[in-house]
C-alpha positions in Angstrom: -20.1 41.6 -34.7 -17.4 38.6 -35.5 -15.9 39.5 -32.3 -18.5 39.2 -30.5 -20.0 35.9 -32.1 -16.3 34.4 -30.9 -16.4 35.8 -27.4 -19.7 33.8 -27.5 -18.6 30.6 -29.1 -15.2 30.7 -27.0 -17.6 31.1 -23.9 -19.7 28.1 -24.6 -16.8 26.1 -25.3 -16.1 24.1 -22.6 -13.2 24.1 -20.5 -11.8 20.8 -20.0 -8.7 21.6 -18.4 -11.1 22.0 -15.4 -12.6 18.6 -15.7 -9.2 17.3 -15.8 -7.9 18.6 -12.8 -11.0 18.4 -10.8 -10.3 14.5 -11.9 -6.5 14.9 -11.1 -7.8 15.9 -7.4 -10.2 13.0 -7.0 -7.4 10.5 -8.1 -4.9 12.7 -6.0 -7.3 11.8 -3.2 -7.7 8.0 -3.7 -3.9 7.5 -4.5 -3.1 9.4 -1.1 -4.9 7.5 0.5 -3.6 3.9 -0.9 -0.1 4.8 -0.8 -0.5 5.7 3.6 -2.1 2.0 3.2 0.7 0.5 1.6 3.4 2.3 3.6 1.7 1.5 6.5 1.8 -2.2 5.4 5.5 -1.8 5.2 6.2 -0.1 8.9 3.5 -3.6 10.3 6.1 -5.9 8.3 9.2 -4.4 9.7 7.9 -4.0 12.9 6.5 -7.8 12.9 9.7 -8.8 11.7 11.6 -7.1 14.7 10.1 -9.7 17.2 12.8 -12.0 18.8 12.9 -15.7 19.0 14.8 -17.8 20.9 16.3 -21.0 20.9 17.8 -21.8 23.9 20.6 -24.6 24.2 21.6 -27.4 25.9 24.4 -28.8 27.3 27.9 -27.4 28.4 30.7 -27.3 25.5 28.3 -26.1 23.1 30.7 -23.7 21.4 30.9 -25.7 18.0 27.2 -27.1 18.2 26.2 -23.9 18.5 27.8 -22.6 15.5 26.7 -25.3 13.1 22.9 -24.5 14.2 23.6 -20.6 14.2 24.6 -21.3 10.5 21.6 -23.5 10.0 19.5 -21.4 10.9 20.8 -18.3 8.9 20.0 -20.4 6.0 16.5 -21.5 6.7 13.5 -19.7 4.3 11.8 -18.4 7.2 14.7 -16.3 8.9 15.1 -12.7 8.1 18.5 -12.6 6.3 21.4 -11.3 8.4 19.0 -11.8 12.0 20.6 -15.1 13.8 22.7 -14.0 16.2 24.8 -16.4 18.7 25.1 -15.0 22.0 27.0 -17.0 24.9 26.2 -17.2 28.7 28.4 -14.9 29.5 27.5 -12.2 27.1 24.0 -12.4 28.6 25.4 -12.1 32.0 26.5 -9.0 30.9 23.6 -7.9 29.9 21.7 -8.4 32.8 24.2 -6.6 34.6 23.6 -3.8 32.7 19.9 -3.6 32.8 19.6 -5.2 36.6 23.0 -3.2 38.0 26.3 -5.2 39.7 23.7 -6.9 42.1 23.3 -9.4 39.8 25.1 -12.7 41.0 26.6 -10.7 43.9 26.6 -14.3 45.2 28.8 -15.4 43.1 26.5 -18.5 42.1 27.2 -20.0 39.0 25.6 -18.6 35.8 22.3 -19.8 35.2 21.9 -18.2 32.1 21.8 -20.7 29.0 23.9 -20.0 25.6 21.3 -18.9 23.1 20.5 -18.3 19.2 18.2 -14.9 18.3 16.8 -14.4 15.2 13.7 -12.6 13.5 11.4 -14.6 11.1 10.2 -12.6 7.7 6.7 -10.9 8.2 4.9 -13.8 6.0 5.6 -16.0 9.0 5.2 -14.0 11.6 1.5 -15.4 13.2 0.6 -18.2 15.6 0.7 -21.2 13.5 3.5 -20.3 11.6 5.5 -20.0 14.3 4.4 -23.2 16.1 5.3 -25.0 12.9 9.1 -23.3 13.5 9.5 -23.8 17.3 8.1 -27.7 16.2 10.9 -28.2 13.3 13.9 -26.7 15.6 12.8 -28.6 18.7 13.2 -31.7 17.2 17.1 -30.5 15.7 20.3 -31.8 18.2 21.5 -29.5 21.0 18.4 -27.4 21.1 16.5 -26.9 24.2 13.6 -25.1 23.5 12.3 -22.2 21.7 10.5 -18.9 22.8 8.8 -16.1 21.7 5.9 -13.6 23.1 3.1 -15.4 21.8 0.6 -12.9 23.2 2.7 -10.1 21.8 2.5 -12.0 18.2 -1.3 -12.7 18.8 -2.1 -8.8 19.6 -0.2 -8.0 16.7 -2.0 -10.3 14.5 -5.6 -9.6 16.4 -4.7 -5.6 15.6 -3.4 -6.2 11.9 -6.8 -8.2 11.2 -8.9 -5.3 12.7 -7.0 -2.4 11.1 -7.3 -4.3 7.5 -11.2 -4.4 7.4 -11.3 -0.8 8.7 -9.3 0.1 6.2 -10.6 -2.1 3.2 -13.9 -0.7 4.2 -12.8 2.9 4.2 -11.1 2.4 0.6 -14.4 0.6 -0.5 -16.0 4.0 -0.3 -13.1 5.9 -1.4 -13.5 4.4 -4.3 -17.5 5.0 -4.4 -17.0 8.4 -3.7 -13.9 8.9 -6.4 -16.2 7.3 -9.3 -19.4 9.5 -8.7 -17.0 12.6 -8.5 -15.5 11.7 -11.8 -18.9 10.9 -13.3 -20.5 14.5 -12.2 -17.1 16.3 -13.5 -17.2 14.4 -16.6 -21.3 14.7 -17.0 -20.8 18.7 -16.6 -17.7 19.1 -19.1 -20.2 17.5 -21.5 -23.3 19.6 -20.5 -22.1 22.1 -23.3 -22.3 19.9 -25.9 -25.6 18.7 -25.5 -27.0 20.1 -28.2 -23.8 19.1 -30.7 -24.3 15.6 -29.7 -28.1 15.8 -30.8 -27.7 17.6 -33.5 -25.2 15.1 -35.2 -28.2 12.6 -34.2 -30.6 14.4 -36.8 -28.6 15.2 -39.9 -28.1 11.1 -39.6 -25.1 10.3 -37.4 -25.1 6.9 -36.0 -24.7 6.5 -32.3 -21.3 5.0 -32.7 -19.9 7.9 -34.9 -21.1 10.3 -32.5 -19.2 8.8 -29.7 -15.5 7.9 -30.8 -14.2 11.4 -30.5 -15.7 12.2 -27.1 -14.7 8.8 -26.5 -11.2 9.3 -27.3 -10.9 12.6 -25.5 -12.0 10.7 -22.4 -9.3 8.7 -22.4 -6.7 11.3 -23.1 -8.1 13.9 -20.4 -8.5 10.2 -17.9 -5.4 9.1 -18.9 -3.8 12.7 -18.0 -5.6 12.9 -15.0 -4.0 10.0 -13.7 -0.5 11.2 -14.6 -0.9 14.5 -12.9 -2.3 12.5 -9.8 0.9 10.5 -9.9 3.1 12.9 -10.0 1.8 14.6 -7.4 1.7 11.7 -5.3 5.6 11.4 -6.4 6.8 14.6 -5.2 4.7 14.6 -2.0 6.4 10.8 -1.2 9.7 12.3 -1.6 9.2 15.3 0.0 7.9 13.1 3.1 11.1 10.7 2.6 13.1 13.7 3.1 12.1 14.9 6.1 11.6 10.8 7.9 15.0 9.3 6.7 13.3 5.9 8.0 11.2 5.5 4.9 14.3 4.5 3.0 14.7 1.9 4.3 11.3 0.6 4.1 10.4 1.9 0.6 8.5 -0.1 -2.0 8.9 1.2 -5.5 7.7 -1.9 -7.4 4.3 -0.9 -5.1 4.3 2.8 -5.9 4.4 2.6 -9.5 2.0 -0.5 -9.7 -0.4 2.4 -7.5 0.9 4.9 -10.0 0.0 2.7 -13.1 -3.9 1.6 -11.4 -4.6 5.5 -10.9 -4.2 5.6 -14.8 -6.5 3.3 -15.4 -8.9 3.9 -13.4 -9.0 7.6 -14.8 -8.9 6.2 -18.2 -11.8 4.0 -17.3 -14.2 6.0 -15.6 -13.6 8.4 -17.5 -14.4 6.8 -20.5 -17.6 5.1 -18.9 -19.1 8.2 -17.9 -18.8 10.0 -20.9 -20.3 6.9 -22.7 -22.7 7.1 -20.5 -23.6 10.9 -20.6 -23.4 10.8 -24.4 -25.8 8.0 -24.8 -28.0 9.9 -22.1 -28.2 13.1 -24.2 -29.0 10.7 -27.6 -31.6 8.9 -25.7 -33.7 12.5 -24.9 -35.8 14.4 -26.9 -34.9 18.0 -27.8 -36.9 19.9 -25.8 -35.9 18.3 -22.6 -32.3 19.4 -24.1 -33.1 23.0 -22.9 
């Protein structure tokens, strides 16, 4: 008879390791989900900030000119550090030999080609009136011709950037949506068990408050592990993807990850802590027939 009246309670105990993972998964979800986003924020930047610029010079004898500006322009808060390159006439006579063939002044005419200065700008600066504001400022310098870049390249990528983003904010929007009724449901069915607990400390005189606190508290542990088992999920799936694309190194944003890592906590933590204050408050609030 005692064993059986403990196979009984131990079956209307609840399981909460289930709500927790069925939480971990939701958050596992959201977090996936984010941390594409962010990475594919990273791969736009360094793909924005692969786009060459120009500045052509002016002038013959423009050897030490050229220099001075080269080192200018290394310095300036809009270049991509280590990006200004100097390359001479003759250098790009070469190149277009080797993209055009030995055709290339057959006529032995003299170069036309000007000495030039490449460089890359950071992402930050990398749209239309940015870049205006650049070729503007270096026009204006000694010994500098003019500057080019592909604006319509620049404009696509800013035009697809722009679209992408509100897809994407859209699509997280209801991630999010989606994530907090899950958690609620889970969290709303782990307490279905304890209905009748809950009421019951109602009518020998417990206040509302009292009754709360420790399902409160265990909503906040069982959130707050839901969020770390998310994250370090997250964690070993990232690394097992760095493994196998050895670019991601190199574009890798740690300080982003573990601020993702440390709002997936919270947000388990506070949903669900909300939810069970609102289930709680929900079995309190009905009478004890409806309880059945």
């Amino acid at each position: 008879m005692p064993g059986q009246l403990d196979q009984r309670r131990s079956k209307s105990r609840p399981n909460y390791w289930h709500s927790i993972i069925s939480v971990a998964l939701v958050l596992f979800a959201l977090g996936f989900f984010a941390l594409t986003l962010l990475n594919a924020q990273l791969i736009v930047n360094e793909l924005k900030e692969k786009v060459n610029l120009i500045i052509e010079l002016q002038g013959e004898d423009t050897d030490v000119l050229a220099r001075q500006i080269l080192k200018d322009v290394d310095q300036m808060p809009f270049v991509r550090e280590g990006s200004a390159a100097f390359i001479s006439k003759e250098q790009g006579a070469a190149l277009m030999r080797e993209d055009f063939g030995d055709d290339f002044l057959k006529l032995d005419l003299p170069n036309p080609l000007y000495d030039v200065i490449t460089f890359n700008v950071k992402a930050a600066y990398m749209h239309a009136d940015s870049l205006k504001e650049i070729r503007r400022a270096l026009i204006e310098r000694k010994g500098i011709t003019d500057v080019y870049y592909q604006e319509s390249l620049v404009n696509d990528i800013a035009d697809n950037i722009k679209a992408i983003g509100i897809a994407a904010m859209a699509i997280l929007a209801l991630f999010l949506i989606v994530a907090g009724l899950l958690i609620h449901n889970t969290v709303r069915l782990a307490l279905y068990a304890n209905r009748l607990l809950i009421k019951n400390m109602e009518l020998v005189g417990a206040t509302w408050e009292f009754i709360s606190q420790p399902f409160l508290r265990r909503a906040m542990l069982h959130g707050l592990l839901s969020g770390a088992l998310a994250s370090g999920a997250l964690l070993l799936l990232y690394l097992y993807v760095q493994a196998d694309v050895p670019g991601l190194r190199d574009i890798q944003d740690w300080t982003g990850m573990f601020m993702l890592f440390g709002l997936l906590l919270t947000m388990g933590m506070f949903i669900n802590t909300l939810s069970t204050y609102w289930v709680v408050r929900k079995y309190l609030k009905m009478r004890v027939d409806d309880l059945y």
